[in-house]
C-alpha positions as CSV (number, residue, x, y, z in Angstrom):
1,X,12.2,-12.5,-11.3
2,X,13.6,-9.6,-10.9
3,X,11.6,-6.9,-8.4
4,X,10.8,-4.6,-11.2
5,X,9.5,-6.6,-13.1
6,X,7.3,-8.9,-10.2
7,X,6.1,-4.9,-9.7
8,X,4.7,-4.3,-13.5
9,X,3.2,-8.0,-13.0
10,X,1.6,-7.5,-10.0
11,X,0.1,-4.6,-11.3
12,X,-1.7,-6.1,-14.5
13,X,-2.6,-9.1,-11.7
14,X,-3.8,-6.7,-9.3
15,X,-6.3,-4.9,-12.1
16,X,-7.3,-8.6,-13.8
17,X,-8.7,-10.3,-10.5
18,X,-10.8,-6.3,-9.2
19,X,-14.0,-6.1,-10.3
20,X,-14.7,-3.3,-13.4
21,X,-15.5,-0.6,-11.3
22,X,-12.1,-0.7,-9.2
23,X,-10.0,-1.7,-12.4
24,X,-9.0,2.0,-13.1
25,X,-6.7,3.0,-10.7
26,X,-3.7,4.7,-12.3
27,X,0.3,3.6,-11.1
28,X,2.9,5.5,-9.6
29,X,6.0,3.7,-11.0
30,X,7.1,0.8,-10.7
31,X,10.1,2.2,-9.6
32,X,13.5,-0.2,-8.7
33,X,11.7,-1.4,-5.2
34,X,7.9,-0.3,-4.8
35,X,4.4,0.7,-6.8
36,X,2.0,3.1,-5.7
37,X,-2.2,2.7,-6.7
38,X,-4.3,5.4,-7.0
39,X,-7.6,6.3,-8.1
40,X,-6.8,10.0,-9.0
41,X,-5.3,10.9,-5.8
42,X,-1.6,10.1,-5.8
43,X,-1.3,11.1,-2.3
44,X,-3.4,8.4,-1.0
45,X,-2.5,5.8,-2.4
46,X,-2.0,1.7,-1.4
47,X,1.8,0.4,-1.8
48,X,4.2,-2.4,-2.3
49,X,7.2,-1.8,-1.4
50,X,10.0,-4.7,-1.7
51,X,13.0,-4.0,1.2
52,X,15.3,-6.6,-0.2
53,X,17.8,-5.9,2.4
54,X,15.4,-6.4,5.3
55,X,14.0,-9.2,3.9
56,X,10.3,-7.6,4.0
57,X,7.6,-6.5,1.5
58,X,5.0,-3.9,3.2
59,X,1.6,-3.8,1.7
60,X,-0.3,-0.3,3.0
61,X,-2.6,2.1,2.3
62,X,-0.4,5.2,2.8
63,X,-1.7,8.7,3.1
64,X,1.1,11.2,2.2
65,X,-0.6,15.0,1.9
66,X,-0.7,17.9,3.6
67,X,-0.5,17.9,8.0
68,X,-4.2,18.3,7.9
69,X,-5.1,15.8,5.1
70,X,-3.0,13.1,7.2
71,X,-4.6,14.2,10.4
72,X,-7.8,13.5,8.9
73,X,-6.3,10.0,7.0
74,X,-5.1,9.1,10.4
75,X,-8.6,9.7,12.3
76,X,-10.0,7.7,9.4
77,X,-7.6,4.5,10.0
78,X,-8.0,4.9,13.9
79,X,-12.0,4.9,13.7
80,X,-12.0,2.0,11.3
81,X,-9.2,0.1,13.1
82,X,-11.5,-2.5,14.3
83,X,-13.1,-3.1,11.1
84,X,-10.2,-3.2,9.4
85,X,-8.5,-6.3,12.0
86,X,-11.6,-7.8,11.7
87,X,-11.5,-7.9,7.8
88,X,-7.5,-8.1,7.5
89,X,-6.3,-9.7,10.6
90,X,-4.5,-8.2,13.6
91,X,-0.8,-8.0,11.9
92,X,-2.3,-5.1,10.0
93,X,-0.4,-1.9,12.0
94,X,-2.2,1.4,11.6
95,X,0.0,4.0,12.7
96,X,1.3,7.4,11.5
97,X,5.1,6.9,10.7
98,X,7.9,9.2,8.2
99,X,6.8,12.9,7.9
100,X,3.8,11.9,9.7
101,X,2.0,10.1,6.8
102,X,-0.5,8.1,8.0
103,X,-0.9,4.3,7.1
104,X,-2.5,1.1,7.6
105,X,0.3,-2.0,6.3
106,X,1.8,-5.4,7.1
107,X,4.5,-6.5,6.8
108,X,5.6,-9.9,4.4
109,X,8.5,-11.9,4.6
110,X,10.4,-11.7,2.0
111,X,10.7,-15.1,-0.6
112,X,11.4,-15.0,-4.0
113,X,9.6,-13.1,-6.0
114,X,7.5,-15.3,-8.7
């Protein structure tokens, strides 16, 4: 499958198995190599982003605003951190990263996308 296509998919998977009141987030893309999810603040938004050529997928929520909305996305991540190990697991990195947009992701090995 190609990686445009396993986006749209993953997309109309993603909505089917949320419950109704999460079903409504709108989509940024897909574009050739990620998707963006939103719920009507495209700036924070959670990601999946295919890096064929690193062999890797990231899965994040990404905050991508203004200096002082990240600053406050970043503060949000760090204060939850525990929680969100505790509910995720300890591979998920929170850190603030490009442009200093906050996130919270892991990384996947890349397989085949089906």
């Amino acid at each position: 499958m190609k990686t445009r296509e396993f986006l749209y998919t993953l997309t109309d998977i993603v909505r089917q198995q949320l419950g109704p009141e999460l079903q409504d987030f709108q989509t940024i893309g897909p574009t050739m190599s990620l998707v963006k999810l939103h719920y009507g603040e495209p700036a924070v938004h959670y990601e999946v982003w295919v890096r064929k050529r690193q062999r890797e997928i990231e899965l994040g929520l990404h905050f991508e605003s203004d200096a002082a909305s990240n600053r406050r996305g970043l503060d949000l991540l760090t204060e939850h951190q525990s929680a969100i190990h505790a509910a995720l697991g300890p591979q998920v990195a929170v850190e603030e990263w490009d442009k200093g947009w906050p996130r919270a992701h892991e990384t996947l090995e890349f397989e085949p996308l089906t």
